[in-house]
C-alpha positions in Angstrom: 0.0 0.0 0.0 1.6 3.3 -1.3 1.7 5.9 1.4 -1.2 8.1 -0.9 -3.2 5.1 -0.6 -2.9 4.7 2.9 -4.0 8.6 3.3 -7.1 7.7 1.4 -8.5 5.0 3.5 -7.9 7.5 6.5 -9.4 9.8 5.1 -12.6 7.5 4.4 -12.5 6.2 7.4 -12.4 9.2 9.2 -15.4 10.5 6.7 -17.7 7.6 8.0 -17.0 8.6 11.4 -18.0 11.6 11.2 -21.4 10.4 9.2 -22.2 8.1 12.2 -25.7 7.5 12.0 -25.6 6.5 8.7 -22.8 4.1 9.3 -25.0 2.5 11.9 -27.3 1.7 9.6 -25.1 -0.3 8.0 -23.5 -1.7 11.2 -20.5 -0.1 10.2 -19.3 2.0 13.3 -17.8 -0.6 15.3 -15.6 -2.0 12.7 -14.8 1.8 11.2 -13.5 2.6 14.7 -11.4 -0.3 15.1 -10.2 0.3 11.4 -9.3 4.0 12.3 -7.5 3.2 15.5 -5.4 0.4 13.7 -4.5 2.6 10.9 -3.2 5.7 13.4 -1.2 3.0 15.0 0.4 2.0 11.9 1.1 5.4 11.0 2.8 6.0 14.6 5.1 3.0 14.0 
């Protein structure tokens, strides 16, 4: 995954946070927040 890529999933993810309620429509909220938290922790390493 090219670093440009990686900024685009963050940026996605972080996108569906902020549209919560529709993501919990989906049953997407837990998952998006464990994908977000994973993807800042890469980025710190």
């Amino acid at each position: 995954m090219t670093p440009t890529e990686r900024i685009s999933v963050i940026e996605m993810l972080e996108l569906m946070e902020k549209h919560k309620d529709f993501a919990k429509k989906l049953g997407l909220v837990d998952s998006t927040k464990i994908a977000i938290d994973e993807r800042k922790q890469i980025i710190r390493d």
